[in-house]
Backbone as a chain_set.jsonl record, in Angstrom:
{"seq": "XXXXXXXXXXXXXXXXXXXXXXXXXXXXXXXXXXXXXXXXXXXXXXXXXXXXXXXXXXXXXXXXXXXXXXXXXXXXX", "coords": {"N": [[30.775, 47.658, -20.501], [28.306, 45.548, -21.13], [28.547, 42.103, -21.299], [26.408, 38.926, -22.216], [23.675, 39.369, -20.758], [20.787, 37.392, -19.249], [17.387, 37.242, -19.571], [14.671, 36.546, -17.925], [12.405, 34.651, -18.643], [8.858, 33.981, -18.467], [6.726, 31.226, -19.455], [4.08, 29.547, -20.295], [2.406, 26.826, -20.117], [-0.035, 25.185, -22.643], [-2.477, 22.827, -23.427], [-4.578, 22.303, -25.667], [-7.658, 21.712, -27.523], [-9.16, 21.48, -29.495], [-12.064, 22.001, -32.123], [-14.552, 21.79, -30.003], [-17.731, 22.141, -28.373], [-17.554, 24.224, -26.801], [-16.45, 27.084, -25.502], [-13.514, 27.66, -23.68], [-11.47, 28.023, -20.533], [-9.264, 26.301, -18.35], [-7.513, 25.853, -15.678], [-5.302, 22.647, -14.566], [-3.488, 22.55, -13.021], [-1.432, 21.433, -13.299], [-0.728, 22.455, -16.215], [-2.259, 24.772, -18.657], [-5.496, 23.752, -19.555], [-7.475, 24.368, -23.027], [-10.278, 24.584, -24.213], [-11.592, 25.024, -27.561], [-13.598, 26.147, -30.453], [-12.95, 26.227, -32.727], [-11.351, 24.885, -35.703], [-8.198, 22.91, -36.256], [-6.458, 23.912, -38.672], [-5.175, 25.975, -41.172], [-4.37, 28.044, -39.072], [-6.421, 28.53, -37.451], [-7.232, 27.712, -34.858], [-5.282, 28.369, -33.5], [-5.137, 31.359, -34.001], [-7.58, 31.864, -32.502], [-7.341, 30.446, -29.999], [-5.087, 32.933, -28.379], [-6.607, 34.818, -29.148], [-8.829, 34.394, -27.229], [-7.535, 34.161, -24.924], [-6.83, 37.08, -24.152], [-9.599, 37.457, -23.979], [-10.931, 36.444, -22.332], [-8.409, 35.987, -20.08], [-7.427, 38.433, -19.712], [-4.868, 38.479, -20.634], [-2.181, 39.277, -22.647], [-0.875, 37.584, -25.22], [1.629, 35.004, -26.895], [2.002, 32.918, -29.415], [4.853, 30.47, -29.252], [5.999, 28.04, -29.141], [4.831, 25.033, -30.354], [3.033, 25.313, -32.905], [1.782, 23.994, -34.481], [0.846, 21.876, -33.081], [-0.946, 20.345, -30.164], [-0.396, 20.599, -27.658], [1.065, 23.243, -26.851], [3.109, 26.429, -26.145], [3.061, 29.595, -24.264], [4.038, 32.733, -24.537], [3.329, 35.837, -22.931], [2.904, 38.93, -23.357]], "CA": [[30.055, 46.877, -21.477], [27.697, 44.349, -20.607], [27.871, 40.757, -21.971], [25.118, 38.057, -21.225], [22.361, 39.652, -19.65], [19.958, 37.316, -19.099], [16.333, 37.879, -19.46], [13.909, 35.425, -17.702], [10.645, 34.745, -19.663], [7.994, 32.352, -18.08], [6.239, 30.278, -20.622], [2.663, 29.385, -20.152], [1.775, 25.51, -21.302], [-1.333, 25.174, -22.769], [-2.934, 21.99, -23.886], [-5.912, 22.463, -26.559], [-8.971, 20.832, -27.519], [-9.91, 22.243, -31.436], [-13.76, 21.304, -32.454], [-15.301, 21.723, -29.229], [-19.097, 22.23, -28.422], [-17.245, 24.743, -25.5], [-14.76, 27.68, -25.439], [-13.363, 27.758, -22.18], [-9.664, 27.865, -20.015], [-9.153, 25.851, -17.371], [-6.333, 25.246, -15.156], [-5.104, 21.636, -14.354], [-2.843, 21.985, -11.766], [0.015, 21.791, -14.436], [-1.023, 23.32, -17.599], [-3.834, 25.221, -18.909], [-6.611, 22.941, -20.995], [-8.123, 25.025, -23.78], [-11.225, 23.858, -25.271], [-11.563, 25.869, -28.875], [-14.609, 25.676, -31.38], [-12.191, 26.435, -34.491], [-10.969, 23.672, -36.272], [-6.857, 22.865, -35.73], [-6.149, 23.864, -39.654], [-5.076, 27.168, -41.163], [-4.113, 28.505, -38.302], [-7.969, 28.981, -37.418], [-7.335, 27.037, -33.694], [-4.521, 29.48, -32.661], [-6.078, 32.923, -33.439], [-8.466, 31.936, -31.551], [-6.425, 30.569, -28.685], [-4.634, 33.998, -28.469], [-7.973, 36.135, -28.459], [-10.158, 33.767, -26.078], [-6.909, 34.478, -23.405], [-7.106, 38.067, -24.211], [-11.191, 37.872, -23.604], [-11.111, 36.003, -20.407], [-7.774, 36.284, -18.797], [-7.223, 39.686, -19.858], [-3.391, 38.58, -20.854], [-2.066, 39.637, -24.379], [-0.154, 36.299, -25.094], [1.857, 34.889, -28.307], [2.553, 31.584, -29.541], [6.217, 30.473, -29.186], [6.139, 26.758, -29.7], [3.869, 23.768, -30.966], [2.327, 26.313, -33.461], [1.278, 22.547, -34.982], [0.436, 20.872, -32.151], [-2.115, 20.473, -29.651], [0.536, 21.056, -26.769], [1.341, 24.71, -26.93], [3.893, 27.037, -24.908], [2.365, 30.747, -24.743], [4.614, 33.756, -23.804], [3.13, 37.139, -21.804], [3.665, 40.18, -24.307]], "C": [[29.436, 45.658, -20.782], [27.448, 43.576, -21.418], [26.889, 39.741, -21.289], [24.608, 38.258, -20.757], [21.479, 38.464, -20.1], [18.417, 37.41, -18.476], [15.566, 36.491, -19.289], [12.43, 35.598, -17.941], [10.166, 33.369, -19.145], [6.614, 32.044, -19.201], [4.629, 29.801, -20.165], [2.413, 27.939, -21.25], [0.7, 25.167, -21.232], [-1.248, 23.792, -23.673], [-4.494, 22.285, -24.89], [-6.577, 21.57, -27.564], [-9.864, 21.464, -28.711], [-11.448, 21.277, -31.462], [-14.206, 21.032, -31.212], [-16.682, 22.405, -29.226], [-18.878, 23.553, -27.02], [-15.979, 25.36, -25.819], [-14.804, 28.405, -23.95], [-11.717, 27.609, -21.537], [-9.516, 27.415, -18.412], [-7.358, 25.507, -16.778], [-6.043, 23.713, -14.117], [-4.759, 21.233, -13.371], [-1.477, 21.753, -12.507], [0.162, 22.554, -15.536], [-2.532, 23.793, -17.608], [-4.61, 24.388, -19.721], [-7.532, 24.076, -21.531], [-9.607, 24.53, -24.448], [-11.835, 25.26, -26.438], [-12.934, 25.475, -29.309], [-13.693, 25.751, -32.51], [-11.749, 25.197, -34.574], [-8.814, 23.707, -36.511], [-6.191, 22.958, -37.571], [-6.244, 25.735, -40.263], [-5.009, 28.084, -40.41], [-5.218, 29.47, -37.43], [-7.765, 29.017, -35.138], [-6.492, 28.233, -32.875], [-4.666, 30.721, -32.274], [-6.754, 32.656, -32.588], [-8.219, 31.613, -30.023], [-6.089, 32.354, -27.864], [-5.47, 35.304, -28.038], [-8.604, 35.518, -27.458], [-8.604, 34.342, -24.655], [-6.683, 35.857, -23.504], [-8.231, 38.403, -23.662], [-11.153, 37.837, -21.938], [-10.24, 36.345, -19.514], [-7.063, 37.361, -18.67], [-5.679, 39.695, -20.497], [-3.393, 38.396, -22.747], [-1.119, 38.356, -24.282], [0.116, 35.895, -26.852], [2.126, 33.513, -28.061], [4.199, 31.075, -29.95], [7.034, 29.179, -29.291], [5.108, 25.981, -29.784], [2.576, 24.462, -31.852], [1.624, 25.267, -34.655], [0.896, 21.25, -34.229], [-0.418, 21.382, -31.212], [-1.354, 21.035, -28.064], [1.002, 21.995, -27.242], [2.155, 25.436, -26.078], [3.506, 28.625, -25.816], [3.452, 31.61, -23.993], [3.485, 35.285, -23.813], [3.817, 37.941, -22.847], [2.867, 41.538, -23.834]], "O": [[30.035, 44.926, -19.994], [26.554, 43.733, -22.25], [26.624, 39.724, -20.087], [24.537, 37.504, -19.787], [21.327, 38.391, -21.319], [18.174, 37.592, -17.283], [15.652, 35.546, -20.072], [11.596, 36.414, -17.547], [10.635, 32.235, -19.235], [5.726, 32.836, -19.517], [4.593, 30.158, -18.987], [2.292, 27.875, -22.474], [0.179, 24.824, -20.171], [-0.318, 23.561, -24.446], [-5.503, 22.473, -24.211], [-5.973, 20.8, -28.311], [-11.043, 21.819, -28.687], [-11.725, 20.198, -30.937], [-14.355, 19.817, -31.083], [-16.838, 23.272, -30.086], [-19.85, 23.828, -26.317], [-14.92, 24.854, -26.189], [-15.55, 29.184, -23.357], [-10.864, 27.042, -22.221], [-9.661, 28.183, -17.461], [-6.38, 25.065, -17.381], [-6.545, 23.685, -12.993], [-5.118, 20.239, -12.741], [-0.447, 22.051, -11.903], [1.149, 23.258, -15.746], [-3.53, 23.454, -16.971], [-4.187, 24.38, -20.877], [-8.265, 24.697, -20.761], [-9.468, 23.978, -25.539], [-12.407, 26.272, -26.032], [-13.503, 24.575, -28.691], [-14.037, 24.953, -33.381], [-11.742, 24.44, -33.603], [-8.321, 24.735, -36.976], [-5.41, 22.044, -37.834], [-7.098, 26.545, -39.903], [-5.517, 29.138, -40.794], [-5.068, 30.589, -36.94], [-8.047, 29.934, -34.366], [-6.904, 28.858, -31.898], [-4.538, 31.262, -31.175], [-6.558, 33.345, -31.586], [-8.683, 32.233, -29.066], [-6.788, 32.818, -26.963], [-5.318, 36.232, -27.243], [-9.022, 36.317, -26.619], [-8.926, 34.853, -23.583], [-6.013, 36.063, -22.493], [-8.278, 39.392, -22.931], [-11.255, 38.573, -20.956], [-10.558, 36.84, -18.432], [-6.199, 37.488, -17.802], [-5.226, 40.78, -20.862], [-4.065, 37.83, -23.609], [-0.605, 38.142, -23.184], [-0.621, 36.193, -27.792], [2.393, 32.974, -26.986], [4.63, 31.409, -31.054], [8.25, 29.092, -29.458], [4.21, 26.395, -29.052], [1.394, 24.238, -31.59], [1.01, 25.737, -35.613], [0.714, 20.087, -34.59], [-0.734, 22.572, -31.212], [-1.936, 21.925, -27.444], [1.538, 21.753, -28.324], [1.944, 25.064, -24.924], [3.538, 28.914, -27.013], [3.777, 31.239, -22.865], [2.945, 35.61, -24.87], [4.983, 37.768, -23.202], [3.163, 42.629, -24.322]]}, "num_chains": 1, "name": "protein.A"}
Protein backbone atom coordinates (compact mmCIF):
# COMPACT_ATOMS: atom_id res chain seq x y z
CA UNK A 1 0.00 0.00 0.00
CA UNK A 2 1.20 3.26 -0.78
CA UNK A 3 0.67 6.30 1.51
CA UNK A 4 1.76 9.94 0.52
CA UNK A 5 2.72 9.95 -2.90
CA UNK A 6 3.57 13.12 -3.76
CA UNK A 7 2.80 14.72 -7.00
CA UNK A 8 4.84 17.83 -8.04
CA UNK A 9 2.82 20.47 -10.01
CA UNK A 10 4.66 23.69 -11.25
CA UNK A 11 2.50 26.71 -11.13
CA UNK A 12 2.86 29.36 -13.70
CA UNK A 13 2.51 33.19 -12.18
CA UNK A 14 0.90 35.39 -14.30
CA UNK A 15 0.38 39.05 -13.74
CA UNK A 16 -2.57 40.68 -15.95
CA UNK A 17 -3.40 43.84 -17.44
CA UNK A 18 -7.59 43.74 -18.23
CA UNK A 19 -8.69 46.79 -20.73
CA UNK A 20 -5.77 46.85 -22.83
CA UNK A 21 -5.41 48.43 -26.40
CA UNK A 22 -2.97 44.94 -26.74
CA UNK A 23 -3.34 41.14 -26.24
CA UNK A 24 -0.08 39.86 -25.74
CA UNK A 25 2.31 37.42 -23.14
CA UNK A 26 5.36 38.43 -22.15
CA UNK A 27 7.88 37.06 -19.91
CA UNK A 28 9.55 39.23 -17.14
CA UNK A 29 12.17 37.34 -15.94
CA UNK A 30 9.85 36.28 -12.97
CA UNK A 31 6.36 36.03 -14.04
CA UNK A 32 4.44 36.21 -17.12
CA UNK A 33 2.68 39.91 -17.83
CA UNK A 34 -0.61 39.42 -19.66
CA UNK A 35 -2.06 42.30 -21.33
CA UNK A 36 -6.03 41.33 -21.99
CA UNK A 37 -8.67 43.52 -23.94
CA UNK A 38 -11.66 41.99 -21.75
CA UNK A 39 -12.69 43.82 -18.95
CA UNK A 40 -11.65 42.13 -15.22
CA UNK A 41 -15.63 41.46 -14.42
CA UNK A 42 -17.73 38.36 -14.99
CA UNK A 43 -15.16 36.33 -15.44
CA UNK A 44 -14.72 37.96 -19.05
CA UNK A 45 -10.62 38.69 -18.20
CA UNK A 46 -9.92 34.98 -17.35
CA UNK A 47 -11.55 33.13 -20.31
CA UNK A 48 -9.70 35.00 -22.12
CA UNK A 49 -6.45 34.60 -20.25
CA UNK A 50 -6.84 30.76 -20.62
CA UNK A 51 -7.57 30.86 -24.51
CA UNK A 52 -4.91 33.68 -25.52
CA UNK A 53 -2.20 30.93 -23.71
CA UNK A 54 -3.79 28.21 -25.62
CA UNK A 55 -3.49 30.55 -29.01
CA UNK A 56 0.04 31.60 -28.56
CA UNK A 57 1.81 29.30 -26.25
CA UNK A 58 0.09 26.34 -27.39
CA UNK A 59 -0.33 25.27 -23.44
CA UNK A 60 -3.88 24.15 -22.24
CA UNK A 61 -3.69 25.93 -18.76
CA UNK A 62 -6.34 26.41 -15.74
CA UNK A 63 -6.76 28.91 -13.19
CA UNK A 64 -5.88 27.74 -9.64
CA UNK A 65 -5.57 30.90 -7.64
CA UNK A 66 -6.34 34.79 -7.71
CA UNK A 67 -9.45 33.90 -9.86
CA UNK A 68 -10.19 37.78 -8.45
CA UNK A 69 -7.14 39.23 -8.80
CA UNK A 70 -4.83 40.63 -11.17
CA UNK A 71 -1.94 38.29 -9.83
CA UNK A 72 -2.83 34.86 -11.06
CA UNK A 73 -1.16 31.26 -10.55
CA UNK A 74 -1.93 29.04 -13.81
CA UNK A 75 -1.49 25.19 -13.71
CA UNK A 76 -0.40 22.96 -17.10
CA UNK A 77 -3.46 20.51 -17.79
Amino acid sequence: MQVGRQIKVELLKVRVKPRSSQRKIEWDGEQFVVWLHSPPEDGKANSELVTLFRKERGEHVEIVKGFTSKTKYLRRV
